[in-house]
C-alpha positions in Angstrom: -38.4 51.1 28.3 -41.4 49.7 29.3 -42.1 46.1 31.5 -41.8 43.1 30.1 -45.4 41.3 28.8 -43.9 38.2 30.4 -43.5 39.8 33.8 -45.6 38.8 36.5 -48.3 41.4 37.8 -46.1 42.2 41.0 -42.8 42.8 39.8 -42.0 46.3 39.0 -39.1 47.5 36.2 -36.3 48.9 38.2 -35.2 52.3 38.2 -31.5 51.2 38.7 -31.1 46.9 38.1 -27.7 47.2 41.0 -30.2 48.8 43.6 -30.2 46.1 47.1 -33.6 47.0 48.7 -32.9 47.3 52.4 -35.8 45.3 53.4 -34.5 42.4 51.5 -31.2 42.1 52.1 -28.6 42.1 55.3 -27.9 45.6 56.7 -24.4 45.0 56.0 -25.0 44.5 52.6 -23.9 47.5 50.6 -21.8 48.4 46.7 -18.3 48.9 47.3 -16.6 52.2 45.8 -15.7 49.5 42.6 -19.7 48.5 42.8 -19.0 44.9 44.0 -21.7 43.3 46.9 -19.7 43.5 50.5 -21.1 41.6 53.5 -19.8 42.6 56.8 -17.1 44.1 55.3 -16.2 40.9 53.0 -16.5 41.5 49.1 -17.7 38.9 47.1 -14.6 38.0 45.1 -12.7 37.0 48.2 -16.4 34.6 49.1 -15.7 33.3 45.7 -12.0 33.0 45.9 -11.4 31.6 49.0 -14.5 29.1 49.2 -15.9 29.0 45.6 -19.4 29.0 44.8 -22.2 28.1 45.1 -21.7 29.6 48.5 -24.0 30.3 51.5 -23.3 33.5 53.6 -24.8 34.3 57.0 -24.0 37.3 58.5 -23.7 36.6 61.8 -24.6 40.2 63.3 -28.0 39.6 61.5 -28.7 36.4 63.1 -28.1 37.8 67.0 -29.2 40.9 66.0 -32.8 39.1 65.2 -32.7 36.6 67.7 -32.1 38.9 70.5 -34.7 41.9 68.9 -37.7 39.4 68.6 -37.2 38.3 72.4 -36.7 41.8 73.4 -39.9 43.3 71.8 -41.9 40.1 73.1 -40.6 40.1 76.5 -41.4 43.7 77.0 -44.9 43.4 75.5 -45.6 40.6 77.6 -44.6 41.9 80.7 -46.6 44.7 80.4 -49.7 42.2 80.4 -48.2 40.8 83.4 -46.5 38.0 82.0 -43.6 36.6 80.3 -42.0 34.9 77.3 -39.9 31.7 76.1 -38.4 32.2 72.3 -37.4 28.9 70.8 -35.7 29.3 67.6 -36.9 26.8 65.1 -33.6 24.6 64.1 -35.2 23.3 61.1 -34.8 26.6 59.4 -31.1 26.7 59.7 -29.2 24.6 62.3 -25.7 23.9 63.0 -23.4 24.2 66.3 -22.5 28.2 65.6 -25.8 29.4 64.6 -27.2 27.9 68.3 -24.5 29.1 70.2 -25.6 32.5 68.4 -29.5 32.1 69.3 -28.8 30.7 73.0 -26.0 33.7 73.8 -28.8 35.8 72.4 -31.1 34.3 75.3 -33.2 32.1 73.0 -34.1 28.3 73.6 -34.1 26.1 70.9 -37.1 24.1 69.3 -35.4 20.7 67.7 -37.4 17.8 65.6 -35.4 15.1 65.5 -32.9 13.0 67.1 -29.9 14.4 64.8 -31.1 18.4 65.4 -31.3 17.7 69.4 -27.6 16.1 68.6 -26.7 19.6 67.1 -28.2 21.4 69.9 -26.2 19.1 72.4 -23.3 19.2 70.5 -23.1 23.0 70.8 -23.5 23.1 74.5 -27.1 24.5 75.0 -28.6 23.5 78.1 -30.7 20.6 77.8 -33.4 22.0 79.4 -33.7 24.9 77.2 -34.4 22.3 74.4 -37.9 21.3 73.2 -38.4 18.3 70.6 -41.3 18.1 68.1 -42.4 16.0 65.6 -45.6 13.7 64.3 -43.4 10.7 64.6 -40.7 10.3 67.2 -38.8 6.9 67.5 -38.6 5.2 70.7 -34.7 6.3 70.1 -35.5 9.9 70.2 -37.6 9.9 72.9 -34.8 8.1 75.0 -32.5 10.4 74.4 -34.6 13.3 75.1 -35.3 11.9 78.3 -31.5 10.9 79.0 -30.3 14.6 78.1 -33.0 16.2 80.9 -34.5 17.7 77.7 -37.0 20.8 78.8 -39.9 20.2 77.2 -41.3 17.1 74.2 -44.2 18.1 72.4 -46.8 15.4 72.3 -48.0 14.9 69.0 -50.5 11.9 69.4 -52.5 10.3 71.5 -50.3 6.7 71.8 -47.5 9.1 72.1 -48.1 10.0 76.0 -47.2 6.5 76.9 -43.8 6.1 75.1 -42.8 9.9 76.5 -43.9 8.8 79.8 -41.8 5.4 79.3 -38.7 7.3 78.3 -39.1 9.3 81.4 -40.0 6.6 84.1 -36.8 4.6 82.5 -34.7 8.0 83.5 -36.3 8.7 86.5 -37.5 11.9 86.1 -40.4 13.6 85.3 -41.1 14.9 81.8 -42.4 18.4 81.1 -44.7 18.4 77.9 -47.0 20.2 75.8 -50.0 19.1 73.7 -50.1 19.9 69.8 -53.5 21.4 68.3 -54.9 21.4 65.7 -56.5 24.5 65.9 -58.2 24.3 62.5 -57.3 27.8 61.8 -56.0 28.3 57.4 -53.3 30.6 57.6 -52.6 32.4 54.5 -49.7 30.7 53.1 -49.1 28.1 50.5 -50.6 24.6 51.4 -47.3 23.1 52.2 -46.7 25.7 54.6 -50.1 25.7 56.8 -49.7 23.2 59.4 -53.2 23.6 61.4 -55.4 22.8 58.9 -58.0 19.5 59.7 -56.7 17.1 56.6 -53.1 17.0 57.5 -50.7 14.6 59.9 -50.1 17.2 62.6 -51.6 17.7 66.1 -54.9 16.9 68.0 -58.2 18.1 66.8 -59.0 20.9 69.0 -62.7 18.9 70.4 -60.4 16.0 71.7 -57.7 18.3 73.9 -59.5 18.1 77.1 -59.6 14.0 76.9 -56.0 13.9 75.5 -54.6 16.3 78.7 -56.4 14.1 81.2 -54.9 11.0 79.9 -51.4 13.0 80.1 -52.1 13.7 83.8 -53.2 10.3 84.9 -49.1 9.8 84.0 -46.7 10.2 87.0 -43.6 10.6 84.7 -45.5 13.7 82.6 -46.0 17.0 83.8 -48.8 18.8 81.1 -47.4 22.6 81.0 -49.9 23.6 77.4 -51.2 24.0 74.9 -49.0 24.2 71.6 -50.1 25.6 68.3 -48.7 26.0 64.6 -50.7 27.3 62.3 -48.2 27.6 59.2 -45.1 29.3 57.8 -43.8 32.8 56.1 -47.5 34.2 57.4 -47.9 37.9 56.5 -50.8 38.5 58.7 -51.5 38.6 62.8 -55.2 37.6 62.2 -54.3 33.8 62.0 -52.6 33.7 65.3 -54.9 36.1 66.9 -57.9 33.4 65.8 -55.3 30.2 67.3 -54.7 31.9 70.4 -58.8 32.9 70.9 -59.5 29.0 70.0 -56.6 27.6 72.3 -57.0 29.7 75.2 -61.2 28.8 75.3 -59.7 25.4 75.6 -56.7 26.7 77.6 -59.8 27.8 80.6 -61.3 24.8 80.5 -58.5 23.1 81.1 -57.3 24.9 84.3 -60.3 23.3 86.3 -58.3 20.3 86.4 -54.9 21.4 87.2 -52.5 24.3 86.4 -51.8 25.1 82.8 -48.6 27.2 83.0 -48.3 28.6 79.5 -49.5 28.4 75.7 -47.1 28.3 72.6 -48.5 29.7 69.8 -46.0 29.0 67.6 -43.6 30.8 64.6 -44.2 31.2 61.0 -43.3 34.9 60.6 -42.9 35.8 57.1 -39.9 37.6 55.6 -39.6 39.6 52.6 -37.9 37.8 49.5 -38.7 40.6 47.1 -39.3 44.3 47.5 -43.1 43.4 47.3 -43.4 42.0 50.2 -45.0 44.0 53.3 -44.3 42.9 56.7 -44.8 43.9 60.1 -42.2 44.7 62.6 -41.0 42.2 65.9 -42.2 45.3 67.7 -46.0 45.2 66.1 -46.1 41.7 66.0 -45.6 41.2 69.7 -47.9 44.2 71.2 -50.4 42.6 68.8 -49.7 39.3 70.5 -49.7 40.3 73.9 -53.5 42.7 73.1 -54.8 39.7 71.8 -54.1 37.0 74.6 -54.4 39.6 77.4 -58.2 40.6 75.7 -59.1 37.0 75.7 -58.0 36.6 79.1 -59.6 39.1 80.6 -63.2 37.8 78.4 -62.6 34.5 80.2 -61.7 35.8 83.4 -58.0 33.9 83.8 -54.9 34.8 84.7 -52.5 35.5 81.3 -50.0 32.4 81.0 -46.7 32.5 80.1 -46.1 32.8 75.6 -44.2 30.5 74.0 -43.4 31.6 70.5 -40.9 29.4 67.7 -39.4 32.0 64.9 -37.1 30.3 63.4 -36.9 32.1 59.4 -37.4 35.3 61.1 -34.4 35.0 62.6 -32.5 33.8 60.1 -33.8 33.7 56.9 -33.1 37.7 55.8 -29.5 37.3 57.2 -28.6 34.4 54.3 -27.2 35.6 50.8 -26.4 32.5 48.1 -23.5 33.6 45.9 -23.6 31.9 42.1 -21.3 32.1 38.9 -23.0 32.8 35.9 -22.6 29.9 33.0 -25.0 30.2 30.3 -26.8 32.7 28.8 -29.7 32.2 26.5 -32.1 34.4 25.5 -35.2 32.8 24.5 -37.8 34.2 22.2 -41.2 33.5 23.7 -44.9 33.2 22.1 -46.9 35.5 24.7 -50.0 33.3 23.5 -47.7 30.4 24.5 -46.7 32.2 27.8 -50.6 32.4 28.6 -51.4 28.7 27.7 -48.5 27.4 29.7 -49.4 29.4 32.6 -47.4 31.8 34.8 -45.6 31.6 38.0 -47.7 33.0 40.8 -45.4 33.7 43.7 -46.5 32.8 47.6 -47.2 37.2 48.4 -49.8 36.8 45.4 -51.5 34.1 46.4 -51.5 35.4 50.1 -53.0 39.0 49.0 -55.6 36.6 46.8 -56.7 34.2 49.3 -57.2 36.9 52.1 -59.4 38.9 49.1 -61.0 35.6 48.4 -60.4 35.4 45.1 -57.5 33.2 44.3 -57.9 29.6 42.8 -54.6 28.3 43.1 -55.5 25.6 39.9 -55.8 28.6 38.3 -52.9 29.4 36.0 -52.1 32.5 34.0 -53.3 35.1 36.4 -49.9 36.8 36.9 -49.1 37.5 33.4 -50.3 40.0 31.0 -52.7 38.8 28.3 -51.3 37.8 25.0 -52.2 40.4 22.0 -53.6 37.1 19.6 -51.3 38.8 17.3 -48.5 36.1 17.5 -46.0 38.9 19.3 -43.5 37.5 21.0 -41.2 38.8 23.9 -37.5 37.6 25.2 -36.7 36.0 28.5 -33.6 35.8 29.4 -32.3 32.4 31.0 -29.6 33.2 33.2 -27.5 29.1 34.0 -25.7 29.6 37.6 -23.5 27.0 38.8 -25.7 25.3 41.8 -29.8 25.1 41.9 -32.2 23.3 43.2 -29.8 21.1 44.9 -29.0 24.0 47.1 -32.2 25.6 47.0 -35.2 23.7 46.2 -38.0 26.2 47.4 -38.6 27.4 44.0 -39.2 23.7 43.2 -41.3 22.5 45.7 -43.8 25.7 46.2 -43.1 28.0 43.2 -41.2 30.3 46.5 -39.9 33.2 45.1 -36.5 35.1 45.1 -35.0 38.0 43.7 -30.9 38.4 42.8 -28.7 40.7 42.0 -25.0 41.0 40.2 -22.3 40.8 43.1 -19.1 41.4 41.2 -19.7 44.7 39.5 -22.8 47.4 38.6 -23.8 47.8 35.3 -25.6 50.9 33.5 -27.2 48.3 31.0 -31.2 48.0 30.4 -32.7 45.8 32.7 -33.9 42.7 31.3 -36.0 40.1 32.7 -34.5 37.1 33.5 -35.6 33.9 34.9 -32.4 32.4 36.9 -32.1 28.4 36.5 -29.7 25.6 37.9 -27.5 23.6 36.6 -29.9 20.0 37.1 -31.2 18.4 34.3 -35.4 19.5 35.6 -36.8 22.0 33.3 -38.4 22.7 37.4 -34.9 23.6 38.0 -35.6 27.4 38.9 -33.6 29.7 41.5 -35.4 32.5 41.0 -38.4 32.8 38.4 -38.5 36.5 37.9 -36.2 39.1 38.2 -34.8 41.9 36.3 -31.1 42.0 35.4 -28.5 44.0 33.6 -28.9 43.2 29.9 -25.0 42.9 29.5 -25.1 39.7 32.2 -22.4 37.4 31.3 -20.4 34.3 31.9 -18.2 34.4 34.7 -20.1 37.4 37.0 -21.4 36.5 40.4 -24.6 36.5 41.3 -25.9 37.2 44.9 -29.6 35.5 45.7 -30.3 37.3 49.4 -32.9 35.9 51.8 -31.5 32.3 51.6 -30.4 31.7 55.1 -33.6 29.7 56.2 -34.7 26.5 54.6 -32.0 26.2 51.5 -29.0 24.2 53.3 -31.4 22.5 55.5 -33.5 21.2 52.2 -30.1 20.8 50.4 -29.4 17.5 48.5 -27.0 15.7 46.6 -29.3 15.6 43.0 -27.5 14.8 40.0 -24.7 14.2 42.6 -23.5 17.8 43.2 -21.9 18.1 46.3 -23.5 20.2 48.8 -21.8 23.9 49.8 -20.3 25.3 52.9 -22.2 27.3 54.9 -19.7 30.6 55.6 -20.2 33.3 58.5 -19.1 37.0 58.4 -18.3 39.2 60.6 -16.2 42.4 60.8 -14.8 41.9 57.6 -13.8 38.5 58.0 -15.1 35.1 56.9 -15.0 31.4 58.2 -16.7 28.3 57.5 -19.4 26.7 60.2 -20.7 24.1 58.1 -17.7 22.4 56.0 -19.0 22.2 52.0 -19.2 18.4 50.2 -16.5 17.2 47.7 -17.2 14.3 45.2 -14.8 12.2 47.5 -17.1 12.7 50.1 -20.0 11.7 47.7 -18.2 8.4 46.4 -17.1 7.3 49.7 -20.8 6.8 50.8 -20.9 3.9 47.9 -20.2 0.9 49.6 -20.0 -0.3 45.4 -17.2 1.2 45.3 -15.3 -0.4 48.5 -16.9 -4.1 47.3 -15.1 -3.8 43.9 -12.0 -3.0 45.6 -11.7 -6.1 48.1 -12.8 -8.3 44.6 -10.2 -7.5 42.9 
C-alpha cells in the first residue's frame, strides 16, 4: 500500500504502525509481551487507571540521565581548552520542585524568569546562588526578591534596568553578580517565535551598544558585570548559529576586557530534539567539542584567555523524557478533495522549514509545499481524524507554530494498515490539532490509549484552562513505579477561582 497523497513530503509509511523509534521516545519506553507501551517498567493501563488521562509522564531516569550527560560532555570539552562550564537548566521548559531537585543533584544550576519560577526553585531547596533570573520585563517585586534570596546571577535585559538591579542590591547590602543580554543579530534556523536574537524583537541589547551599556553597569557599586549573555533561539538543529553568536560576542567580549575582567560568556540553549523519526540531531558529545573548537579558535584569533561557558538547555533535557497519554473518542474518517487539500494549504512542520531556510529556499507564506499535487481529476483521499480526550489545552505547540508530533497506540499493537491520521482535541478550534500527521493502525477505535512522546518540555508549562478543562497531573516513573509531582486540576478547583460564584452565595 502506497503513501497517502495527503501526506506531507517528510513523513514516510511505516513498515510496522506499533514501531517506537528510539530516537524519539524514552529509553525505557518499550511493547510489553501483551504489546502495551511500558515506561520504567509502568504499563499504560495502570497510568490510565490510577491517574486517568490526559496524563503527562516524565521518566525521571531520562531527566538526570540528560541533565547530568550534557554537563559531563561540556565540562570535559571545556576543560580540555583550559576552561570550565556552568549548565543552567531552563525552568521554563518544564519546572516544578522534583524536576529541580533532579537537575541540581545532577550538578546543574537553574535559569528561572520570573518571580513564581525563582519561588519554585526556592521552594525545592536549590541554592540561591546557583539561580539566575531572566526576563525583558522584571517588576521591581522580582528584582527584590532576587536580591533578598542572594540570587547568583540577574540577567540585565535593558538599559534602565541596571539601576533598579543595582537598587535591589544596595537595599540588601550586597553586591549583585550580572550579565548583559545581546542581541547578537544572528537568525537561527527555527520558526520565528522561536529565534530570540533577531534585530526586530523585545529581547536584549543591540550588539554596537554593549560596550556603553557594561560601562554604565560598572560605574554601579552594587553590580558586579561577569558577561556577556546570548540566546539566539529554540529547538536549533545546527551549531553554525551559535558558532556565529560566540565569534560576534567574544569580538565584543575582547574589547571589553580593557576595562575590567569579564569572567565568562553564556551562549545560551536552544538544542533541538527530535519529535519525529525525521529529525537529525547532533549528540551532547558533538555539540560541546564543537562549542569548545569554536570559542577556543576565536580566542586564540584575538589573543585572550578562554572564559568560563555558560550554556541554558532546558528541552534538551527534558523534552524527550515527556510522553502524553490520551483516550481515543471519535473517529471520523473524512473524504478529502486533493485539489481542496492543495488550495487550503498543507502543514509544513518546524524540520521542513529548518532544512528550507538553511537551503534558502523556503517562503514560509508559502502554503502547499508539503503535499503532493492534486491530479485535476477530482480524486479524493481519506484522512482519518482521530478525537482524544485533552488538546490544545495541554499542548498548544501545534497551535501556536504548526510544532509537530508523532503518536502511537499504547494499549495494544495492531497488524492493521496504517492509515494516516491527523490527531485533534477535544476544543471547539478547528486549530485544535495534537499532532497533524501521523500514520496509525486502520482499526483505531474508541476507548484505546494513545501515547504522544516528546511532550515533556513546553506542554504543561503552556497548559491552560480553554473551554474550562482542567489541567492534568504531571506523573514521574521510576523503577516500575509511578507518583504524582505536579497535582492534576478538578472543576472544583476551576469554579472556586469564580469569586461569582462565592458573591451569589452571601446574597442569598
Amino acid at each position: 500500500m502506497s503513501a497517502s497523497p495527503l501526506a506531507p513530503s517528510w513523513l514516510r509509511r511505516p513498515a510496522d504502525a506499533n514501531a517506537l523509534a528510539a530516537t524519539v521516545w524514552p529509553p525505557s519506553a518499550r511493547r510489553g509481551e501483551s504489546g502495551e507501551l511500558t515506561i520504567a517498567g509502568v504499563t499504560a493501563a495502570e497510568l490510565r487507571e490510577g491517574f486517568g488521562t490526559p496524563l503527562y509522564v516524565l521518566d525521571e531516569d531520562d531527566v538526570r540521565r540528560r541533565a547530568r550527560d550534557i554537563r559531563t560532555a561540556f565540562e570535559r570539552e571545556f576543560a580540555r581548552i583550559g576552561s570550565g562550564v556552568t549548565v543552567y537548566y531552563a525552568g521554563k521548559a518544564f519546572l516544578s520542585t522534583e524536576v529541580a531537585r533532579w537537575v541540581a543533584d545532577e550538578g546543574c544550576s537553574i535559569d528561572v524568569a520570573s518571580g513564581g519560577e525563582l519561588a519554585v526553585a526556592l521552594a525545592a531547596g536549590v541554592p540561591a546562588e546557583r539561580l539566575g533570573l531572566h526576563g525583558n520585563n522584571k517588576s521591581d517585586r522580582e528584582l527584590d526578591r532576587a536580591a533578598e534570596a542572594g540570587l547568583g546571577t540577574v540577567v540585565i535585559d535593558s538599559e534602565p534596568e541596571i539601576a533598579r538591579v543595582a537598587a535591589a542590591a544596595e537595599r540588601h547590602g550586597r553586591t549583585q553578580r550580572v550579565r548583559l543580554r545581546i542581541n547578537s543579530g544572528v537568525h537561527a534556523h527555527t520558526h520565528e517565535y522561536l529565534a530570540t536574537a533577531r534585530e526586530d524583537q523585545k529581547f536584549g541589547i543591540p550588539l554596537a551598544e554593549a560596550a556603553r551599556i557594561v560601562a554604565l553597569i560598572r560605574e554601579q557599586p552594587a553590580l558586579a558585570f561577569v558577561g556577556l549573555h546570548s540566546h539566539i533561539g529554540s529547538q536549533i538543529f545546527e551549531s553554525d548559529g551559535f558558532g556565529e553568536a560566540a565569534r560576534r560576542l567574544l569580538a565584543v567580549h575582547a574589547e571589553l576586557l580593557a576595562g575590567g575582567d569579564v569572567a565568562e560568556l553564556n551562549l545560551g540553549g536552544g538544542f533541538g530534539i527530535a519529535y519525529t523519526e525525521n529529525d537529525r540531531l547532533l549528540t551532547f558529545d558533538v555539540i560541546a567539542a564543537r562549542f569548545a573548537d569554536i570559542v577556543a579558535g576565536e580566542c586564540r584569533t584575538l589573543g585572550i584567555p578562554v572564559p568560563r561557558l555558560a550554556i541554558e538547555p532546558g528541552r534538551a533535557i527534558v523534552g524527550p523524557a515527556g510522553v502524553t497519554l490520551y483516550e481515543v473518542g471519535t473517529i471520523k474518517p473524512v473524504e478529502v478533495t486533493l485539489e481542496d487539500a492543495d488550495a487550503e494549504g498543507s502543514h509544513t512542520s518546524v524540520a521542513e522549514l529548518v532544512e528550507a531556510t538553511a537551503t534558502g529556499v523556503h517562503d514560509p507564506l508559502r502554503r502547499g509545499s508539503g503535499r503532493a499535487t492534486g491530479s485535476g481529476t477530482g480524486a479524493t483521499a481519506t484522512r482519518l481524524y482521530v478525537s482524544v480526550d485533552g488538546g490544545m489545552s495541554d499542548n498548544i505547540r501545534p497551535a501556536l507554530y504548526g510544532a509537530d508530533y508523532s503518536a502511537r497506540l499504547a494499549n495494544r499493537v495492531s497488524d492493521a494498515d496504517p492509515a494516516l491520521a491527523r490527531v485533534v482535541g477535544k476544543h471547539c478550534e478547528s486549530g485544535d490539532v495534537v499532532v497533524h500527521d501521523v500514520y496509525l493502525p486502520s482499526d483505531v477505535r474508541s476507548g484505546d490509549l494513545l501515547a504522544v512522546p516528546a511532550t515533556g518540555a513546553y506542554c504543561w508549562s503552556l497548559s491552560n484552562n480553554y473551554n474550562y478543562l482542567a489541567r492534568p497531573p504531571v506523573v514521574a516513573v521510576r523503577d516500575g513505579a509511578a507518583r504524582v509531582i505536579v497535582r492534576g486540576e478538578t472543576e472544583e478547583d476551576l469554579l472556586r477561582r469564580d469569586a461569582g460564584i462565592e458573591i451569589r452565595g452571601v446574597a442569598e
